[in-house]
N, C-alpha and C positions, 0 to 999 in steps of 0.2 A: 405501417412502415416499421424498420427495422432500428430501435432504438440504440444507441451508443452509450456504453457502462459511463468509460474514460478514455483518457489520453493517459497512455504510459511515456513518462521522459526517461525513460533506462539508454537510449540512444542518444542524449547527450556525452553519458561515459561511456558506452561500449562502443557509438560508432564516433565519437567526435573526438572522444579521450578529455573531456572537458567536466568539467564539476564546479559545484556551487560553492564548494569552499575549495581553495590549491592553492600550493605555493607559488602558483602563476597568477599573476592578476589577472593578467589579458585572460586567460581560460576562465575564470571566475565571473568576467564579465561576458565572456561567449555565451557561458553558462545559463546568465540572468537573463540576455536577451533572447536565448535560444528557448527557455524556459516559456517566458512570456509571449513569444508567437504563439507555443502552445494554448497558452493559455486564450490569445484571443479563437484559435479552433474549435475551440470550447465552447465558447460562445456563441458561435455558431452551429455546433451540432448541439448545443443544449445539454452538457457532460459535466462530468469533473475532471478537474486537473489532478491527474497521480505524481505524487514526489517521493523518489525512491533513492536507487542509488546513485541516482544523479549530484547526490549532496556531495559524494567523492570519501577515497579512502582518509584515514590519519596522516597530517603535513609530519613525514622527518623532522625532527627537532622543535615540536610542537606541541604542549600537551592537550590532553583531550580536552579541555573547559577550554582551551583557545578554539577549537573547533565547533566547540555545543554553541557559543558566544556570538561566532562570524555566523554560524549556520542561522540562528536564531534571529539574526540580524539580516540576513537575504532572505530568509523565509516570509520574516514579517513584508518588507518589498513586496514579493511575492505578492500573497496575501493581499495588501492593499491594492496591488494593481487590479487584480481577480477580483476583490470587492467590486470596484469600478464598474467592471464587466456582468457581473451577477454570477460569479462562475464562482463555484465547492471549490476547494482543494484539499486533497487526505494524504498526509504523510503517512511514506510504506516504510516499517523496519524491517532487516532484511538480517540472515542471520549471518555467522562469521565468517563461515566460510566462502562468501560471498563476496562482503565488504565488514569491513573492520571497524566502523564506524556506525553508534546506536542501534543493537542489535535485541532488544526487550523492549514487551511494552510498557514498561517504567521510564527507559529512558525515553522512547516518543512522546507519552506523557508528562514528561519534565519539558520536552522542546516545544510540544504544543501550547502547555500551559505558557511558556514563558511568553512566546511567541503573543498569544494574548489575542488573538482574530477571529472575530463569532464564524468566519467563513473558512476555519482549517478547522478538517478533523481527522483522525485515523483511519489508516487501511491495515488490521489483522489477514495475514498471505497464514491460513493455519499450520501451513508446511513450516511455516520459519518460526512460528510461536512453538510447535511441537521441540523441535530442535533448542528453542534458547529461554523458553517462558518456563518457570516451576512445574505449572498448570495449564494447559490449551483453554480450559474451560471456564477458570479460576481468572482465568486471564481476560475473559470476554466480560464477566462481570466487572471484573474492576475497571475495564476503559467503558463501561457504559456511560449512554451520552457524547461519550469525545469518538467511537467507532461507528463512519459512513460507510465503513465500505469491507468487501469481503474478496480475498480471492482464496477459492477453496481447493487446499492442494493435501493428500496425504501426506503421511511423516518421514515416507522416502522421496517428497518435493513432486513425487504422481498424480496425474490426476483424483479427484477428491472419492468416488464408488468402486472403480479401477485399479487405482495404483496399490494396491495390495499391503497395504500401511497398516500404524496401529491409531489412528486416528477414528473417532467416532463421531459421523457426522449427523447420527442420529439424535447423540446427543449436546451436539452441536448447535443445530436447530432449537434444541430444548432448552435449552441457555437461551439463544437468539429470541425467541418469545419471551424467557422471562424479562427481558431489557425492555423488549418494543420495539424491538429492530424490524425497519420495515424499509432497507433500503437495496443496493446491489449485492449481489453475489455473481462471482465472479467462477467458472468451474476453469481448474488448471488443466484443459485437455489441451494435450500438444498433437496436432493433428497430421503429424506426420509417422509418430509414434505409435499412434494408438488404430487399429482398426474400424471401420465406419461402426459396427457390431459393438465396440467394446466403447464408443461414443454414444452412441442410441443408447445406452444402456447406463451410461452415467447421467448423463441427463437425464432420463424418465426417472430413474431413482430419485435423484434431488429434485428433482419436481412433484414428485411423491410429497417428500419430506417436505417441501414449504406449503404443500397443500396441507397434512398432515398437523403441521403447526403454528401456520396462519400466518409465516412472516414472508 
């Protein structure tokens, strides 16, 4: 049977306009219970919960620790509801141009840690690490342990064999072994974009590469 990675909540903000931290309360609580439906779907297909840019941009006249603080504070929520459940959750940073809000894996790292939940861990998107991290590579070691999860995109946001990037998912994988990462990967094919041809082709590659390095 056909296994499910996760649940993406990016349609909280793009189709509901709602976020986990706003200067609307009411959207902030849409947010948490729109959130946690997810999370019980999860629980029934046996997945993780993705938390992404659902967390919402920077509030107008607010500064960023007012944000890291509330976030931190609906995440842990979160989190414990999901415990409840037996469901993952992995926060996804996402890069600037995107949303304006925890864009490194330092800062996910600060949120996660504060956060404090054996059941939240990291999702590295490598398209958005390439774009805001020092290091892509340098960056996987150091969230080792706190990274469950992977979606693999090149460093023009393209799919991961395909997208004609400067991203190296060869040696990508070769990091991913040195950790012990032995969990999802995620390939960024957009399937309306990409040719059947140039999808068979990303995938048998990366399926190459986890056979290649055991993760």
């Amino acid at each position: 049977s056909l296994k499910v990675s996760a649940i993406n909540s990016g349609g909280i903000h793009y189709l509901f306009k709602a976020s986990l931290v706003n200067a609307d309360v009411r959207k902030m609580e849409f947010a948490l219970e729109k959130l946690k439906s997810y999370i019980r779907h999860c629980q029934k297909l046996g997945c993780i919960q993705q938390v992404g840019v659902a967390r919402g941009f920077a509030v107008p006249g607010r500064p960023m620790r007012w944000f890291k603080d509330c976030l931190v504070d609906v995440l842990r929520e979160a989190a414990a509801y999901a415990a409840q459940l037996q469901v993952a959750m992995v926060f996804e940073y996402t890069n600037r141009f995107e949303i304006n809000t925890i864009n490194t894996g330092v800062e996910a790292r600060e949120i996660v840690d504060q956060v404090g939940s054996s059941n939240l861990g990291i999702l590295i998107d490598t398209g958005h690490s390439f774009l805001e991290d020092p290091d892509v590579y340098q960056n996987i070691l150091d969230l080792n342990g706190r990274v469950w999860h992977f979606h693999l995109h090149d460093s023009n946001g393209g799919a991961a064999i395909v997208g004609g990037g400067e991203n190296d998912f060869d040696r990508i994988m070769q990091v991913c072994r040195q950790i012990g990462y032995h969990n999802w990967f995620s390939d960024g094919l957009f399937t309306l974009k990409y040719p059947q041809e140039e999808i068979r082709r990303s995938t048998s590659v990366l399926r190459q590469l986890y056979h290649k390095y055991g993760v």
